[in-house]
C-alpha positions as a printed Julia matrix, in Angstrom:
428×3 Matrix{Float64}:
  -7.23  -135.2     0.79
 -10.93  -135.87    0.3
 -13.17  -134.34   -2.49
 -14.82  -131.69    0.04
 -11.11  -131.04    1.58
  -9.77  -130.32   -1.48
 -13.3   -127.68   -2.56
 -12.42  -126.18    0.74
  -9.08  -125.74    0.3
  -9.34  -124.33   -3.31
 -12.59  -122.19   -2.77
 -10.06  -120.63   -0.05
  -7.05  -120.19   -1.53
  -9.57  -118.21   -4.16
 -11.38  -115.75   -2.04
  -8.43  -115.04   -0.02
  -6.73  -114.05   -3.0
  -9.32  -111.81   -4.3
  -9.17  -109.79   -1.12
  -5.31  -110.08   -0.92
  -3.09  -111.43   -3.09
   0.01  -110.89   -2.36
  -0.71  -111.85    1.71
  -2.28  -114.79    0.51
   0.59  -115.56   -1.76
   3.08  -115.33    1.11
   1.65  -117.63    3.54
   0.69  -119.94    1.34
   4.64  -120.43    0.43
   5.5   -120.22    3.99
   3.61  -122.81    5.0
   5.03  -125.02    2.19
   8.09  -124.19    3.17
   7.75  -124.65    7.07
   5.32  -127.87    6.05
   2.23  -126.68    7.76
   0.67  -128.66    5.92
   0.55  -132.65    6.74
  -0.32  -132.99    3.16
   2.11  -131.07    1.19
   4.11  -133.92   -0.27
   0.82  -134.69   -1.94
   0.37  -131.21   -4.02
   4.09  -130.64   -5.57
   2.88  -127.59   -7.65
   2.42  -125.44   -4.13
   6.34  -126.17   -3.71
   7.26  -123.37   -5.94
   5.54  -120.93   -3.66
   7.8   -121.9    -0.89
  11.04  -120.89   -3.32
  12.89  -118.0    -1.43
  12.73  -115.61   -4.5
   8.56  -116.21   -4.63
   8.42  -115.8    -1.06
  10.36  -112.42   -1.12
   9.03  -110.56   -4.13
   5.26  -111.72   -2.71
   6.38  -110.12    1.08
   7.64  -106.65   -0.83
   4.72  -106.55   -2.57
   2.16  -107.23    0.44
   4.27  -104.08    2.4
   3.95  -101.98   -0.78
   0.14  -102.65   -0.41
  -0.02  -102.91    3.08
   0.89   -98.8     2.98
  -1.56   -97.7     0.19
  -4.28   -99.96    1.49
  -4.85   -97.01    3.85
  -4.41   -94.1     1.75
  -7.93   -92.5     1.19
  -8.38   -92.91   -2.86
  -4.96   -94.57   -3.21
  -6.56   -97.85   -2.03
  -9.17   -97.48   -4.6
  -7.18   -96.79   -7.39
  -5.03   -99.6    -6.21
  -7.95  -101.94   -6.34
  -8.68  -101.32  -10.01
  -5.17  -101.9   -11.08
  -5.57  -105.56   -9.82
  -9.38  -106.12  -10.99
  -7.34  -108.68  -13.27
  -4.62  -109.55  -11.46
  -6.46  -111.14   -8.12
  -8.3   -113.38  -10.36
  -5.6   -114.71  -11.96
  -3.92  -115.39   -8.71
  -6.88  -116.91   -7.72
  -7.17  -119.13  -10.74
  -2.96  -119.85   -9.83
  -2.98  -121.1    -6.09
  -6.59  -123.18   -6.85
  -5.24  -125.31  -10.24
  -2.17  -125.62   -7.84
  -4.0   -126.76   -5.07
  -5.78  -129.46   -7.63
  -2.37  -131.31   -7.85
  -1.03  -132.74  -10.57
  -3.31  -135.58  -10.53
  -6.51  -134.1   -11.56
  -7.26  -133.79  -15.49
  -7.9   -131.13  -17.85
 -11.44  -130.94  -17.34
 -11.18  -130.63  -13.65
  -8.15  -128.37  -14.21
 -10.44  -126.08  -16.39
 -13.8   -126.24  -14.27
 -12.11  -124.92  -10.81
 -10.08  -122.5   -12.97
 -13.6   -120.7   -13.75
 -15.18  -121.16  -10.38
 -12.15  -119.79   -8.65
 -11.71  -117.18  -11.46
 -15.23  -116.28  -10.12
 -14.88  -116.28   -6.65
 -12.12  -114.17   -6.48
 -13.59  -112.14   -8.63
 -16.65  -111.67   -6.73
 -14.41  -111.28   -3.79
 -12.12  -108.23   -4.76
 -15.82  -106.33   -6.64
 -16.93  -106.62   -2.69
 -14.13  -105.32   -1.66
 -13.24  -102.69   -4.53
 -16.87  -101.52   -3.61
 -16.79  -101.17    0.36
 -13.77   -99.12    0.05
 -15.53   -96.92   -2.38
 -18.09   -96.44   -0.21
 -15.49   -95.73    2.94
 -13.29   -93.22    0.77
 -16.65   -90.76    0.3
 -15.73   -90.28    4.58
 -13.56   -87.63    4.9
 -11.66   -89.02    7.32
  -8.65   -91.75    7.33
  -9.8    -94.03   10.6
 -12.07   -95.64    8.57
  -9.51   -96.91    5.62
  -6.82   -97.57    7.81
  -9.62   -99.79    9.97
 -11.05  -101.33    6.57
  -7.38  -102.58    5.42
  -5.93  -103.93    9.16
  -9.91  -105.98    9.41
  -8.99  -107.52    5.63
  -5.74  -108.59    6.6
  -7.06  -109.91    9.87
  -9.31  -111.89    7.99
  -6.81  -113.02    5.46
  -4.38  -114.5     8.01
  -7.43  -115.98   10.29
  -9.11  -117.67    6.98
  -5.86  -119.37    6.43
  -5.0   -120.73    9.66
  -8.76  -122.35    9.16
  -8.14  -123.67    5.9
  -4.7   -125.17    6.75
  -6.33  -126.41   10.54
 -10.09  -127.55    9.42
 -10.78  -127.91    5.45
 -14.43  -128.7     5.87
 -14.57  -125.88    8.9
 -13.47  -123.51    5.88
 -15.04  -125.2     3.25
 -19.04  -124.23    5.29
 -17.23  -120.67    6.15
 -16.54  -119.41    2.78
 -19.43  -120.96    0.95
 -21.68  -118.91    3.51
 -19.69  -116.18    2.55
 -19.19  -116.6    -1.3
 -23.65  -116.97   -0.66
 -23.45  -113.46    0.65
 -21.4   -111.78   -1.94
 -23.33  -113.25   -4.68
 -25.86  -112.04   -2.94
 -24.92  -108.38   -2.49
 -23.57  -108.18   -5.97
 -25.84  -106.02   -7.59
 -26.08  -103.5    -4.97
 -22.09  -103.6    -4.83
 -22.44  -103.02   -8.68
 -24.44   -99.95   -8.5
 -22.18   -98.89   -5.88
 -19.14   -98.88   -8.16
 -20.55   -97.69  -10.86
 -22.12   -94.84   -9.24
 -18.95   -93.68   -7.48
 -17.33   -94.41  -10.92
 -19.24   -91.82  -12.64
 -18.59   -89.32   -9.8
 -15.35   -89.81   -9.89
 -15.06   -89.61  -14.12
 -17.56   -86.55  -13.78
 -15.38   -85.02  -11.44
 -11.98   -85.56  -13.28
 -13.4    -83.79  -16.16
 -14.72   -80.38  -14.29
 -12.07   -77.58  -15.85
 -10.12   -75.76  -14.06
 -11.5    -72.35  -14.53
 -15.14   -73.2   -13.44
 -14.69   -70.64  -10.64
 -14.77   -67.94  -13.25
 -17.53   -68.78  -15.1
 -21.01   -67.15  -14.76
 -23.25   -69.56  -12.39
 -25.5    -71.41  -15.36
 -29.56   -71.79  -15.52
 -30.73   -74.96  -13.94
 -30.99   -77.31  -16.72
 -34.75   -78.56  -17.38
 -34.22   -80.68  -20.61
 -35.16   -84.83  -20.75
 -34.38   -87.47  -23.04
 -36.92   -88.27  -24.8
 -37.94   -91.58  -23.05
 -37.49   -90.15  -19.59
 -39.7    -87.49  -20.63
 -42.35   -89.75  -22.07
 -42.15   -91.99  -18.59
 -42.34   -89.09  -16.12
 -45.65   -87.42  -18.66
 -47.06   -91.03  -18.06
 -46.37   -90.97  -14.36
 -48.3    -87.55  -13.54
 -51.1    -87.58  -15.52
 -53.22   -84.99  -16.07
 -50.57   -82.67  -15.05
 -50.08   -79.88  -17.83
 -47.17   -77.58  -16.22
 -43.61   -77.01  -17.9
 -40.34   -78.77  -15.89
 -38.6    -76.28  -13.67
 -35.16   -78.55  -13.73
 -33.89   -81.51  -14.56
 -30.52   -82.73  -13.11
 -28.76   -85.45  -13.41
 -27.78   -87.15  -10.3
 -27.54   -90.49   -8.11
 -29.25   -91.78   -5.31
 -27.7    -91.55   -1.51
 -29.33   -92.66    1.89
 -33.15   -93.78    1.22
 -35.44   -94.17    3.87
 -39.44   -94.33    3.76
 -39.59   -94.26   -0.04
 -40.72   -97.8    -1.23
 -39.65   -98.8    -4.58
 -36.06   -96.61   -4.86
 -32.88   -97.79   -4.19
 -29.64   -96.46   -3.27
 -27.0    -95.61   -5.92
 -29.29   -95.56   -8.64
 -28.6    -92.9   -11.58
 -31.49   -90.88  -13.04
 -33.36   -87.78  -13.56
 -34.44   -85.71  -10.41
 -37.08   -83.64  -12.35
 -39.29   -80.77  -10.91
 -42.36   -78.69  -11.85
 -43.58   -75.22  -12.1
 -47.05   -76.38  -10.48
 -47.29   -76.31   -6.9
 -48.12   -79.13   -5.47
 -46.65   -81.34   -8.06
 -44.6    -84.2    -6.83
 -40.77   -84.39   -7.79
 -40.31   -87.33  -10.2
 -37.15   -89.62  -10.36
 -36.72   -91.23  -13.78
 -33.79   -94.12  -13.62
 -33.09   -97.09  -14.85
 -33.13  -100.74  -12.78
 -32.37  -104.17  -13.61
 -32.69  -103.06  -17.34
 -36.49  -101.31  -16.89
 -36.67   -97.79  -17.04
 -39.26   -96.76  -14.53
 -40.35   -93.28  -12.8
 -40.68   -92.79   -8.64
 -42.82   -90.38   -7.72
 -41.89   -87.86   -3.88
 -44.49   -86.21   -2.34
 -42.82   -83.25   -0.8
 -46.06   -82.59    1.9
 -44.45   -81.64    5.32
 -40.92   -82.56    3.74
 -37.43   -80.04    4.42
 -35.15   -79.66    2.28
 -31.57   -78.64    2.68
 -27.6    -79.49    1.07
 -24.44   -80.77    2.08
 -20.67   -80.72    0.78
 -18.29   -83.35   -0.25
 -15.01   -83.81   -1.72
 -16.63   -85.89   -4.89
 -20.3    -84.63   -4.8
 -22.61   -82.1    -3.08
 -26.33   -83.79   -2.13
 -29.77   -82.6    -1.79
 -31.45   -83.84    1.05
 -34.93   -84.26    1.81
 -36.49   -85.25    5.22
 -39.59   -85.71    6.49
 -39.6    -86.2    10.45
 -43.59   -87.37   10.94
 -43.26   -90.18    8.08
 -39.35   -90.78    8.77
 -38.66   -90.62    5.43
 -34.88   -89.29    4.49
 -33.71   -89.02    0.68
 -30.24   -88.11   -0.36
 -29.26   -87.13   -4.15
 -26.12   -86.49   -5.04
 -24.96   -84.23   -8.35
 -21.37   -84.45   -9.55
 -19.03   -81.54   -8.62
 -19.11   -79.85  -12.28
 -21.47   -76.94  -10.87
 -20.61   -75.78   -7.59
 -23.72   -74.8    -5.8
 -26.0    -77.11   -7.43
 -27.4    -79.18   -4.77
 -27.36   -75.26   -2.12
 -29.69   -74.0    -5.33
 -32.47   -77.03   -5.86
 -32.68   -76.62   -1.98
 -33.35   -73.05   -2.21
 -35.85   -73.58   -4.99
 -37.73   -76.07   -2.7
 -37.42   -74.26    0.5
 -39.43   -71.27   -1.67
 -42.17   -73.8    -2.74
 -42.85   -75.21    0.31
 -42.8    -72.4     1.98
 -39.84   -72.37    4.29
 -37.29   -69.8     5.28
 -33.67   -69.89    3.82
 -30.79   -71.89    4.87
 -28.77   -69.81    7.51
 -32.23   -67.09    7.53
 -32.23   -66.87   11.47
 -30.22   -64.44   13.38
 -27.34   -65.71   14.9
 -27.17   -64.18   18.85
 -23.69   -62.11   19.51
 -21.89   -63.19   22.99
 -22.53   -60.6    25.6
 -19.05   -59.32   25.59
 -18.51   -59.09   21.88
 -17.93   -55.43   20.35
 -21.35   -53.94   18.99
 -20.73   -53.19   15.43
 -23.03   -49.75   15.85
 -20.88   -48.43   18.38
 -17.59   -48.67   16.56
 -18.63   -47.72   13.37
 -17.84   -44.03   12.45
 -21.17   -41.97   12.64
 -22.41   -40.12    9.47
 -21.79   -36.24    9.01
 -24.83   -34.24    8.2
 -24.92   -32.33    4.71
 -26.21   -29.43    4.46
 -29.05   -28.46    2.72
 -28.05   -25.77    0.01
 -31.02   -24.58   -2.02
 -31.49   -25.12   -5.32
 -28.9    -22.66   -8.13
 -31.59   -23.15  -10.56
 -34.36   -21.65   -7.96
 -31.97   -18.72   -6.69
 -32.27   -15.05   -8.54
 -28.78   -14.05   -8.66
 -27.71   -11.09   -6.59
 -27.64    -7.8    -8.31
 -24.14    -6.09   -8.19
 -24.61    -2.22   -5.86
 -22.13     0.41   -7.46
 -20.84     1.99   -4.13
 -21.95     5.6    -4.23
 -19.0      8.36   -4.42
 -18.03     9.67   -0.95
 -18.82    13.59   -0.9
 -16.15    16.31   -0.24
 -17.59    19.2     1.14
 -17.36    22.56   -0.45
 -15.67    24.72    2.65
 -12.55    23.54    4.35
 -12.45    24.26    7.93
 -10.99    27.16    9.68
  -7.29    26.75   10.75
  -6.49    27.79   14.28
  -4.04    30.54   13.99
  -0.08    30.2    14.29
   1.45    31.39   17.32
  -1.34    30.97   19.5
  -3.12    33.85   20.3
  -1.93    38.36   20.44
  -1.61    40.91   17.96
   0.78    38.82   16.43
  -1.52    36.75   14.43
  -1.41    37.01   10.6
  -4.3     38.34    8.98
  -7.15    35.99    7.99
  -7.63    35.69    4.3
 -10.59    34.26    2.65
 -10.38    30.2     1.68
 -10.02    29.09   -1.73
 -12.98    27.32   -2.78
 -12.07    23.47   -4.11
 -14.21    21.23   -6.16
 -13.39    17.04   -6.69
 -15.0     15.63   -9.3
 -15.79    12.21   -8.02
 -13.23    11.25  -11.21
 -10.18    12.88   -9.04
 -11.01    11.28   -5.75
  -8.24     9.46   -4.49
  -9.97     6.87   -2.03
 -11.98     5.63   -5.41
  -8.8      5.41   -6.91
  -7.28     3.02   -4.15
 -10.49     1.07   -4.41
């Protein structure tokens, strides 16, 4: 092979391994041992990736990854594990592909650009599936991983085919990873603190008291956000911590950029973001004139989301998960100063032929209205009087009905009752 035949076929053999190994691995031994290759008599180091043993353990563990590729979180935790060990594989099949013909120097110069390719290679693709596990559905993994190792197998058959074909394919692409670096930086290490911020929330956070907003700044980010609203004199109403999601319309602020999110007591006072970029600490300023505000939910973080529909500008910031409620409470605070009703405010219409509440629920019985004890004289207890006997008893009829029979009449005793003796007073 040529000089640029052989850069092809090494650049590669290095990029394909940093987005999969052990695929990578596998058909590069099958095709040494099937001789795909016209040139494989030429390069006897690839021959030991065509030994049966190689071949096998590098198919067991492409299946093994082939399943947790499209695990949600199980392909990124995957990915770290072999942040070392797709370079190295890299540097392998690339000082392999040299032959045994080139010298040290060589040997040692393509071991550090392939080192660095597949490097670059797996942080691209350690980072886009960071990005896809935030999704809370599966589609998009299981998608992600079947695309890679479509593009594994179709970047080999063009290496083996055309060398020069895949030597112009893969620089364009190596020019676009280096390219996207940074922001695939950011990206990790943004998800990286969610994730470590989220691992160390304890488990009985649910039973804690809901805390004050925070509203204390380091002392530099205080100094720069003083600096950036001058003449302002009003205390900060919070502070939080937090990284930056979706921006649209903002000039000068980034995505995935940790900082400050820092309010004021003032109305009318911008919100300030304080964060650090490319090594410069700097402050952006949001006007929140005509802007809504409102939260959303996530497995790893909860967001704050601003929108402003006549300047089509849309800001996301998202706060770790170590204070539920966060993001639903800086909404609230900012619905209040601009003047907006609640989240969930409006009255949500009943169906016609749902049960009215009112007419099912049991209807309240009426007290009664007893006066006052303190108010009422208390009754004064009547003796009942003593019931009179009178004096003369009256006459008897006579026995035997009527004639000359009838007994003489004799004068009635007189008897007196002292009310003492009367029996009636005794049975009451």
């Amino acid at each position: 092979m040529g000089l640029l035949e052989t850069t092809g076929f090494v650049l590669a053999l290095a990029m394909l391994a940093g987005l999969n190994l052990y695929l990578t691995l596998f058909l590069t031994g099958l095709a040494v041992r099937l001789e795909w290759f016209h040139w494989t008599s030429q390069i006897e180091a690839l021959h030991a990736f065509g030994h049966p043993v190689v071949l096998g353990v590098a198919l067991v563990l492409f299946l093994v990854e082939f399943g947790v590729d499209k695990v949600p979180w199980a392909d990124s935790l995957w990915d770290s594990i072999h942040t070392f060990l797709r370079p190295a594989g890299g540097v392998l099949l690339a000082v392999a592909a040299l032959g045994a013909d080139a010298g040290p120097f060589l040997q040692a110069l393509v071991a550090l650009g392939a080192g660095a390719a597949a490097l670059l290679t797996h942080l691209a693709r350690a980072g886009l599936r960071l990005g896809i596990n935030t999704s809370p559905e599966p589609f998009s993994n299981i998608a992600a991983s079947v695309v890679e190792d479509l593009a594994v197998i179709g970047g080999f058959i063009l290496v083996v085919n055309n060398p020069l074909a895949a030597l112009v394919v893969f620089g364009v692409v190596l020019a676009l990873v280096v390219y996207f670096t940074p922001t695939t930086l950011r990206l990790i290490r943004a998800m990286l603190w969610l994730i470590w911020k989220k691992l160390r929330v304890p488990a009985n956070r649910a039973h804690e008291l809901e805390p004050p907003l925070p509203n204390k700044l380091p002392a530099e980010e205080q100094i720069l956000v003083g600096d950036a609203l001058t003449g302002v004199e009003s205390p900060i109403a919070w502070a939080v911590h937090g990284v930056t999601g979706k921006v649209r319309g903002q000039s000068g602020l980034a995505r995935n950029q940790i900082g400050y999110l820092v309010a004021h007591d003032k109305a009318g006072t911008p919100l300030c973001f304080a964060t650090k970029r490319n090594f410069q600490r700097g402050v952006h300023t949001i006007d929140l004139e005509g802007c809504e505000a409102t939260h959303e939910s996530h497995f790893l973080y909860e967001s704050l989301v601003l929108f402003d529909r006549n300047r089509k500008r849309h800001l996301v910031f998202r706060f770790h998960r170590g204070q539920d409620g966060l993001a639903e409470r800086l909404a609230a605070y900012l619905r209040s100063r601009l003047g907006l009703p609640a989240e969930g405010g409006k009255a949500v219409p009943e169906p016609e032929d749902a049960p009215v509440e009112a007419e099912t629920a049991p209807k309240p019985v009426p007290v009664p209205d007893f006066p006052d004890p303190d108010s009422v004289e208390p009754a004064k207890e009547k003796m009942p009087e003593p019931e009179v006997i009178p004096e003369k008893l009256p006459e008897l009829p006579p026995l035997g009905g009527s004639g000359d029979m009838a007994a003489p009449e004799e004068p009635a005793e007189e008897i007196k009752i002292s009310p003492d003796e009367n029996p009636k007073r005794e049975s009451e």
